[in-house]
C-alpha positions as CSV (number, residue, x, y, z in Angstrom):
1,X,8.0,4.7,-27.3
2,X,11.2,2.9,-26.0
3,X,13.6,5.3,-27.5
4,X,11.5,8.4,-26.5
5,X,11.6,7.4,-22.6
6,X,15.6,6.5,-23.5
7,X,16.0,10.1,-24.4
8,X,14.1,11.4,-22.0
9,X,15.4,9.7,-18.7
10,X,19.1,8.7,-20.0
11,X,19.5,5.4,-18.7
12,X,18.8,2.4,-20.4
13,X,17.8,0.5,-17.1
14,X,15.2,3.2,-16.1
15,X,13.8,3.4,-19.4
16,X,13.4,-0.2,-19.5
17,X,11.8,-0.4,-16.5
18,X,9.3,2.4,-17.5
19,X,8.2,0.7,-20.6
20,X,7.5,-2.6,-18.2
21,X,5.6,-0.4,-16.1
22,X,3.2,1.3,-18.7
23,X,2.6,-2.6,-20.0
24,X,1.6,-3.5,-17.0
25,X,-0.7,-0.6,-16.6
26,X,-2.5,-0.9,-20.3
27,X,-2.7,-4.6,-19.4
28,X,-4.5,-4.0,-16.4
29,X,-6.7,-1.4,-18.3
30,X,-7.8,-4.0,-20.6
31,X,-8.4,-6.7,-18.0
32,X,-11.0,-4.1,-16.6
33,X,-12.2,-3.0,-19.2
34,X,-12.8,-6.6,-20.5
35,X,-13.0,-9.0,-17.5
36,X,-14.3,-6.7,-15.1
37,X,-16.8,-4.4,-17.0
38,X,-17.4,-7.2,-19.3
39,X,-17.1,-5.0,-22.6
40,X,-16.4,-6.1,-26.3
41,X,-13.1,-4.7,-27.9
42,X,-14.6,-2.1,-30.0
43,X,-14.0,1.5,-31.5
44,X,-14.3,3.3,-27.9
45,X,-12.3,0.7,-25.9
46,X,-9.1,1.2,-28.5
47,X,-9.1,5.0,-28.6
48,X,-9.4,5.2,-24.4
49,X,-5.9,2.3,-24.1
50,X,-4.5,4.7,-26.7
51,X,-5.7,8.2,-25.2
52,X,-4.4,6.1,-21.2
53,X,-1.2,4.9,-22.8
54,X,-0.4,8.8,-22.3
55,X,-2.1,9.2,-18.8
56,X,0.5,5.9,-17.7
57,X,3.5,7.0,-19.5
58,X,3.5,10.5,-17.7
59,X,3.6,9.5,-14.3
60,X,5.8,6.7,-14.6
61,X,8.2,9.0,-16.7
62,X,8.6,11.9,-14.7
63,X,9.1,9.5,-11.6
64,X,12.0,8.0,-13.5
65,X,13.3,11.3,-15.1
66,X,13.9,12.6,-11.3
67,X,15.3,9.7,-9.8
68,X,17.8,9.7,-13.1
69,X,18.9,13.2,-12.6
70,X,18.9,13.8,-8.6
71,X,22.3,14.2,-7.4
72,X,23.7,12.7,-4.3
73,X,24.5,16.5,-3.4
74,X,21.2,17.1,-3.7
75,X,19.2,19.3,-0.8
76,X,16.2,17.7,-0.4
77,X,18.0,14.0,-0.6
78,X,20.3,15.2,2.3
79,X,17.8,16.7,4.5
80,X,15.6,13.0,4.1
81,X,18.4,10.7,4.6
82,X,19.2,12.6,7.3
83,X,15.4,12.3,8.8
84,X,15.7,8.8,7.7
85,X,19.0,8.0,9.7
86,X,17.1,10.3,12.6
87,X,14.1,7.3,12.3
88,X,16.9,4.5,12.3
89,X,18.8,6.1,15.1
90,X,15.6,6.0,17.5
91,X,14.8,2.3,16.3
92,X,18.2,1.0,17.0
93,X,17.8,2.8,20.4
94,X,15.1,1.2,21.5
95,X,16.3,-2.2,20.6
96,X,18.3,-1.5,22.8
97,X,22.4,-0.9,21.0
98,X,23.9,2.2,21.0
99,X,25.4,3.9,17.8
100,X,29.0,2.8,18.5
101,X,28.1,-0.7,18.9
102,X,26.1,-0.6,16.0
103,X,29.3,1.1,14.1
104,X,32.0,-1.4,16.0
105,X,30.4,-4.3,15.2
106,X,30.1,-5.4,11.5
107,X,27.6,-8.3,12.3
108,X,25.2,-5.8,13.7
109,X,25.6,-2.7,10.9
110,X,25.4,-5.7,8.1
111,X,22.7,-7.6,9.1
112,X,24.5,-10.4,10.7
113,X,23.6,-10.2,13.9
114,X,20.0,-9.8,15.8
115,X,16.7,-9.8,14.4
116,X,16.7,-6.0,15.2
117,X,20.0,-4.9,13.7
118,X,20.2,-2.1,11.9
119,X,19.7,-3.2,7.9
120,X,23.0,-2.8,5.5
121,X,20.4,0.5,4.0
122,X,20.1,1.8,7.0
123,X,23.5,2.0,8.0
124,X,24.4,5.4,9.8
125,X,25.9,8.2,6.7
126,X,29.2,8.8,9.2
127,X,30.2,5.3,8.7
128,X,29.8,4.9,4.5
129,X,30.7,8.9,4.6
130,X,28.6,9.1,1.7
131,X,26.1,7.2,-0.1
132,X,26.6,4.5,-2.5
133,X,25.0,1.4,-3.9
134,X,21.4,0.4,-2.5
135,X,21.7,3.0,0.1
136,X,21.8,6.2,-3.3
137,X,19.1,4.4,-4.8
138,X,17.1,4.6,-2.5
139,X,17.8,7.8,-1.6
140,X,17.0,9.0,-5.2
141,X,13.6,7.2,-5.2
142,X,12.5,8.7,-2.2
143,X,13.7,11.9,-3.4
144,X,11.8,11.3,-7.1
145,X,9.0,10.4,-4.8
146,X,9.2,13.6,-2.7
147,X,9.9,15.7,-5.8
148,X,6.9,14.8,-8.2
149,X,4.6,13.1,-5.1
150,X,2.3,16.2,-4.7
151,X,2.1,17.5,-8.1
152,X,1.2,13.8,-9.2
153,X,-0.9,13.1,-6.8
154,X,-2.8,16.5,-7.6
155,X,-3.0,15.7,-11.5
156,X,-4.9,12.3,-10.6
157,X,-7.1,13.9,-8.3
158,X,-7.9,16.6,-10.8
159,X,-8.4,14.1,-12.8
160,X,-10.7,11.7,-11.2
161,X,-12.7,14.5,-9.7
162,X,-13.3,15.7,-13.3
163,X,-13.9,12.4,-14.6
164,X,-16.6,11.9,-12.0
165,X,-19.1,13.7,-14.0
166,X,-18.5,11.4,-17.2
167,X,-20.0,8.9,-15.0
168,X,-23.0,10.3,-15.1
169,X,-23.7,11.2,-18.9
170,X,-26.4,8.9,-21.1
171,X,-24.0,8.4,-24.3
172,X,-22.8,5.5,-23.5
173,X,-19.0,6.6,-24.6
174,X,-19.1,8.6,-22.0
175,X,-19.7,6.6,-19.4
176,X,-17.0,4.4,-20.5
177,X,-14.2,7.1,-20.9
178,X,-15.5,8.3,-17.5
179,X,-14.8,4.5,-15.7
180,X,-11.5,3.9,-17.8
181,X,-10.1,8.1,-16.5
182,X,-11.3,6.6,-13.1
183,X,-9.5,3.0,-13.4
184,X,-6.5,4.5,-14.2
């Protein structure tokens, strides 16, 4: 499982961080399926933290997989940070400093000075030039985010809304894989 998100996303780190991920989700599948619903370990609870392992993997992987291979260059990163240092812009503005004195003065650009100073991740692109560090990363995660969001969020609604009718089935197994699609 380890290697196959290595191969897939390229980065040790983010592959890591995706196998934490998916543990975390099966781990919180059984605690509801155990703690919550109260059911015994058996045939049917197995097969749906194996058939869900899938389900978890997917979204956390192709989250990953885009943040790995969005480029700095990248349209759609570009056009956000620059909505994002639109957003800052205003903020600073109405805390009253002006974009020069935010860019003169290190203490306010790095966090050093007022409560309402401008964050070292939100400093303006024309000072850095370009982005680097924390201010990349989280430029790639919003754009991963932004990428995959809708089709994502349109898979587990599809999802959900087609699991709804395994709630209401009399086999018993169906009922269950309905409230373990819906859990997760």
């Amino acid at each position: 499982g380890g290697f196959g998100m290595l191969l897939f996303t390229g980065d040790p780190w983010l592959s890591t961080i995706v196998l934490f991920l998916v543990l975390g989700i099966i781990s919180g599948l059984a605690f509801f399926m155990v703690s919550i619903m109260g059911w015994a370990i058996g045939p049917i609870e197995v097969v749906s933290l194996v058939v869900f392992v899938g389900y978890s993997v997917t979204f956390a992987l192709h989250i990953a997989h885009d943040f790995a291979v969005v480029q700095e260059d990248d349209p759609m990163l570009l056009e956000t940070e620059h909505w994002i240092e639109q957003k800052a812009a205003k903020k600073r503005s109405r805390s009253g400093f002006s974009e020069q004195e935010v860019v003169e003065d290190p203490k306010l650009l790095h966090g050093g000075g007022p409560k309402d100073a401008a964050p070292p991740s939100m400093a303006p692109l024309a000072v850095s030039g370009k982005l680097v560090g924390r201010r990349l990363r989280e430029a790639r995660a919003r754009t991963a985010i932004l990428h995959m969001g809708r089709a994502l969020i349109s898979s587990a609604a599809s999802t959900m809304g087609s699991s709804a009718f395994l709630l209401l089935c009399t086999l018993s197994i169906f009922g269950k894989l309905g409230d373990v699609v819906i859990a997760v």
